[in-house]
C-alpha positions as CSV (number, residue, x, y, z in Angstrom):
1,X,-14.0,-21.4,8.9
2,X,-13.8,-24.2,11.3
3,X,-10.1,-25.1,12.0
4,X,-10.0,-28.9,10.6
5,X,-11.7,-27.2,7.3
6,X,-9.0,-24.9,7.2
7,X,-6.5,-27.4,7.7
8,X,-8.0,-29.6,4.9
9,X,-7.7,-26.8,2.6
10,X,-4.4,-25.8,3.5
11,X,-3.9,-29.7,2.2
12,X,-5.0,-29.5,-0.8
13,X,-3.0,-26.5,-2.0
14,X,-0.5,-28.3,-1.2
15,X,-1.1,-30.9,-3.7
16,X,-2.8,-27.6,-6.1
17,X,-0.5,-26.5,-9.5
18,X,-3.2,-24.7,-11.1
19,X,-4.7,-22.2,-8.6
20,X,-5.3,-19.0,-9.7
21,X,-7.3,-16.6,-7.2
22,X,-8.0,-17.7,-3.5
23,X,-11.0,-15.7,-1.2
24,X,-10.5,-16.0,2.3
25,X,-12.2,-13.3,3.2
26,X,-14.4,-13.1,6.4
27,X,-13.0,-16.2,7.6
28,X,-12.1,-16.0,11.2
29,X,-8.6,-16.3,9.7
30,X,-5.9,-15.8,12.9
31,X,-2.6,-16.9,14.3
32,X,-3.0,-20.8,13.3
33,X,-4.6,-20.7,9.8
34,X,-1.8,-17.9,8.7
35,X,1.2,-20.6,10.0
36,X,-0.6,-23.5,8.2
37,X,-1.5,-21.1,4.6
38,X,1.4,-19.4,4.4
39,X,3.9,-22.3,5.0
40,X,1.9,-23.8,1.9
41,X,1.9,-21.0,0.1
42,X,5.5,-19.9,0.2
43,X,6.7,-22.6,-2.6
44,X,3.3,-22.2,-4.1
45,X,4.0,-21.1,-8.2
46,X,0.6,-20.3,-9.4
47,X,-1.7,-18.4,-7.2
48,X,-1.6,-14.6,-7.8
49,X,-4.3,-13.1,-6.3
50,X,-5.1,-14.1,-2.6
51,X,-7.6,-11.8,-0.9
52,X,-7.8,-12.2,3.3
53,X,-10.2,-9.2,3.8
54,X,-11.9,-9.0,7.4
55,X,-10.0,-11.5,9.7
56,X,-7.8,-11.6,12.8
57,X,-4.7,-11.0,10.9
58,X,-2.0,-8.9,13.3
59,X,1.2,-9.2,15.2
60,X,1.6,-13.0,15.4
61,X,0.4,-13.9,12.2
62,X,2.4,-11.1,10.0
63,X,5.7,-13.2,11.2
64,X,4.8,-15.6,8.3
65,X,4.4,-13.0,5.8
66,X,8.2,-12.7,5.6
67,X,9.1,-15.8,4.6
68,X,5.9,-16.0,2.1
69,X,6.8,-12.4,0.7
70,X,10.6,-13.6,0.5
71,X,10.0,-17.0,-1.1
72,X,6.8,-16.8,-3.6
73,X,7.3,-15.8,-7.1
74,X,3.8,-16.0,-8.4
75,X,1.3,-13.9,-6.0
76,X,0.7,-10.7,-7.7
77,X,-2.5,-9.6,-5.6
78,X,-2.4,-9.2,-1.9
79,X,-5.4,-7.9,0.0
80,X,-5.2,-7.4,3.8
81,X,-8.2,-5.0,4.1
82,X,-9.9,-4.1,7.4
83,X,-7.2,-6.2,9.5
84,X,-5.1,-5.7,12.8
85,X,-1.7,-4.6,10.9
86,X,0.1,-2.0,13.2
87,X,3.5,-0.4,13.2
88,X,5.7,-3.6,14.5
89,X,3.2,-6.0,12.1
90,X,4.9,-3.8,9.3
91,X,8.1,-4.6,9.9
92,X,7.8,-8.1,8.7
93,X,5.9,-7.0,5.4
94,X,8.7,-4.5,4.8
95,X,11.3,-7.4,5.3
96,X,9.5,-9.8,2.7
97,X,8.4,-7.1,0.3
98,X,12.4,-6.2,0.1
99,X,13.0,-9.5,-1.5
100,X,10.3,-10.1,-3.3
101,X,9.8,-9.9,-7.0
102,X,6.4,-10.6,-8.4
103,X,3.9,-8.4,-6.2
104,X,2.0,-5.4,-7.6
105,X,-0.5,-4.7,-5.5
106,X,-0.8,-4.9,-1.5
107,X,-4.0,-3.5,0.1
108,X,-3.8,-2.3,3.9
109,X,-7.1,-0.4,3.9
110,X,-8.3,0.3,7.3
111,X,-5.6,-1.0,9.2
112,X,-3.6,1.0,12.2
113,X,-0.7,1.3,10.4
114,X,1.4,4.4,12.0
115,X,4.0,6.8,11.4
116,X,6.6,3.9,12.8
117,X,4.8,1.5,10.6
118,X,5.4,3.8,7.6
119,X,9.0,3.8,8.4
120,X,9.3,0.0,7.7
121,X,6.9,0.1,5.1
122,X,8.4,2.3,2.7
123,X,12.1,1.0,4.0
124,X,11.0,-2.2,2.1
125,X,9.9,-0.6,-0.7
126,X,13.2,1.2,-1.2
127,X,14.2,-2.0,-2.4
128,X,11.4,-3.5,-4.6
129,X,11.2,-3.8,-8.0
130,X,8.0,-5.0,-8.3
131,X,4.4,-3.1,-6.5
132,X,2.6,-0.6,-8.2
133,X,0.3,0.0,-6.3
134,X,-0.3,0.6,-2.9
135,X,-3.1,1.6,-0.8
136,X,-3.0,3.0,2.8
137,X,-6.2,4.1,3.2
138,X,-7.9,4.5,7.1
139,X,-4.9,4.1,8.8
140,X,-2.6,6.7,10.8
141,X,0.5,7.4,9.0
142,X,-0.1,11.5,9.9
143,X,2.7,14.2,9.2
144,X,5.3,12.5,10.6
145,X,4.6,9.2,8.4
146,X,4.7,11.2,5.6
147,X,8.6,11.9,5.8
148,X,9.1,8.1,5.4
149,X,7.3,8.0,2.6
150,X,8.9,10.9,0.9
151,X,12.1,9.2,1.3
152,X,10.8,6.5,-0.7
153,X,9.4,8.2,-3.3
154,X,12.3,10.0,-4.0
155,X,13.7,6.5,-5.2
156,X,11.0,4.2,-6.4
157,X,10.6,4.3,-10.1
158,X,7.8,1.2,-10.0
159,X,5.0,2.5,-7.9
160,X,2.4,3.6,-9.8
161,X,-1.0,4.5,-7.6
162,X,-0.5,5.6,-4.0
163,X,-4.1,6.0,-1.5
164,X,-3.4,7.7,1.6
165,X,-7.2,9.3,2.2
166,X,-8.5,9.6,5.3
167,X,-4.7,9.5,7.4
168,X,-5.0,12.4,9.4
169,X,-2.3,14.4,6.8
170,X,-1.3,17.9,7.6
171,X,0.5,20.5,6.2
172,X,3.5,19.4,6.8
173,X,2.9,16.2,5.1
174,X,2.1,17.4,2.2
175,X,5.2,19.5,2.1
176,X,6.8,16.0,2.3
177,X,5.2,14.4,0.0
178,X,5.9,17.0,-2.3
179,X,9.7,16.9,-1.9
180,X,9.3,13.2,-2.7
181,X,7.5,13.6,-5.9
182,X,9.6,16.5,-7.3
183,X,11.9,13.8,-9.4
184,X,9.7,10.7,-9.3
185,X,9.3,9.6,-12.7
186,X,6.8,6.9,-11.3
187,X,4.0,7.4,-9.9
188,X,0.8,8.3,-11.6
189,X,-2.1,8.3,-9.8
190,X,-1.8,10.1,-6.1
191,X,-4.9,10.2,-3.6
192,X,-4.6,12.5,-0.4
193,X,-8.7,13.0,0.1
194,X,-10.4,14.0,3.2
195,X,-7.1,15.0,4.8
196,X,-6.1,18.2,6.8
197,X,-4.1,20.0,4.1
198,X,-5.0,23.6,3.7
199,X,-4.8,26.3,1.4
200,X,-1.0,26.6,2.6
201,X,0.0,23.3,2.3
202,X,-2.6,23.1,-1.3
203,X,0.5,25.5,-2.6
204,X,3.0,22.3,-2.5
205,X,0.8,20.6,-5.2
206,X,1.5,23.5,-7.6
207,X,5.5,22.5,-6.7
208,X,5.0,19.5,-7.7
209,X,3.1,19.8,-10.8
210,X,5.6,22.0,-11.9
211,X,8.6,19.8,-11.9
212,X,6.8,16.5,-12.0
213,X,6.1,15.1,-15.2
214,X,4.6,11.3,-14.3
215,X,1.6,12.5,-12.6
216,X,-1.3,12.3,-14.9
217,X,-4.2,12.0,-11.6
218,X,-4.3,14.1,-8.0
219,X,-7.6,13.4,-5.9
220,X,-7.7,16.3,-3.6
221,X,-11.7,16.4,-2.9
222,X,-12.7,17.0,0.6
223,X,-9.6,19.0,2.0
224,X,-9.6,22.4,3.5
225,X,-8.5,24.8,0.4
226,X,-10.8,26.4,-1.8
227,X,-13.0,25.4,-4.5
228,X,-10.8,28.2,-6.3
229,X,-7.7,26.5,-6.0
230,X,-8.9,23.0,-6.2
231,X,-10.2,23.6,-9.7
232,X,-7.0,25.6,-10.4
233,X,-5.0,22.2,-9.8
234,X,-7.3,20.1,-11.6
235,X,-7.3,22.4,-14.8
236,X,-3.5,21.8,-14.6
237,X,-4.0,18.1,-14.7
238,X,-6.5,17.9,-17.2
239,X,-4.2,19.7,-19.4
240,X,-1.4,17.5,-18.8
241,X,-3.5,14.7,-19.9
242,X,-4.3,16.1,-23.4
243,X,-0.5,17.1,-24.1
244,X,0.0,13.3,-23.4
């Protein structure tokens, strides 16, 4: 999108009460357009989904997320798939999301969010009141990312779905994550697929269906355990749906 058009539209939001959904998707969407949208959309009190799929959204445009995160009360739906968000990019979602009350979903798909970036991430979510769910798939967050987020799990009690495929998770992390979940009373819905967990680190999900009682769907396709084991978990969950 040209930058006058942008501008225009940017505009007319301004003078917008009614707004519901907005697609920017694929739009060439940089450093500019995010100071001009975001500044608009800050005070803005009826959009709630805004989707800004496959742009140039990184370090210099994630600055305005803060005050946007901090200051909306409407936006419900945030989708920042297949951008530039990195470790220091997160630390300005974490400081908006800490504050802000109405979001329930955020989608980082395919991003190169790391361990560090986890570490801010899931700081800010210590804090919220308000996302259920997140997804992290395609980004880095490996072992050592893991531990943030076991942190935060061990005190969230509104995050409901969690995707962390393809993120390059080990052993280890699933050890972590395990730790996190053993008192969660939150989260639902948990996908670690086409990871690097093992059979020895597949024995932490038995730990944590045995003390968790919240989550009612693992999707552990495409790890390295055995089909033995793998249906062994999912005959656990399956039964834990019919007793509910």
């Amino acid at each position: 999108m040209k930058n006058e058009n942008f501008k225009k539209l940017c505009e007319d939001l301004k003078k917008n009460t009614s707004l519901q959904e907005l697609n920017l998707e694929t739009c060439q969407i940089g450093n500019e357009e995010c100071k001009y949208l975001f500044d608009v959309l800050k005070n803005n009190t009826s959009l709630q989904k805004l989707n800004l799929r496959n742009n140039y959204i990184g370090d210099e445009e994630c600055k305005y997320f803060s005050d946007f995160l901090k200051n909306n009360i409407s936006l419900q739906e945030l989708n920042l798939r297949n951008n530039y968000i990195g470790d220091e990019e997160c630390k300005y979602i974490s400081e908006g999301l800490k504050n802000n009350t109405s979001l329930k979903k955020l989608n980082l798909y395919a991003n190169e969010i790391g361990p560090e970036g986890c570490k801010y991430l899931f700081e800010g979510l210590k804090n919220n009141t308000s996302l259920q769910k997140l997804n992290l798939r395609y980004n880095h967050i490996k072992d050592k990312g893991c531990k943030y987020l076991s942190e935060s799990l061990k005190n969230n009690i509104f995050l409901q779905k969690l995707n962390i495929n393809n993120n390059e998770i080990g052993n280890e992390g699933c050890k972590y994550i395990s730790e996190g979940l053993k008192n969660n009373t939150s989260l639902q819905k948990l996908s670690v697929e086409f990871n690097n967990i093992e059979d020895k680190g597949c024995e932490n999900f038995f730990e944590i269906l045995k003390t968790n009682t919240s989550l009612q769907k693992l999707n552990i396709w495409n790890l390295k355990i055995k089909n033995e084991k793998l249906n062994e978990i999912n005959e656990i969950i399956k039964k834990r749906k019919q007793e509910k």
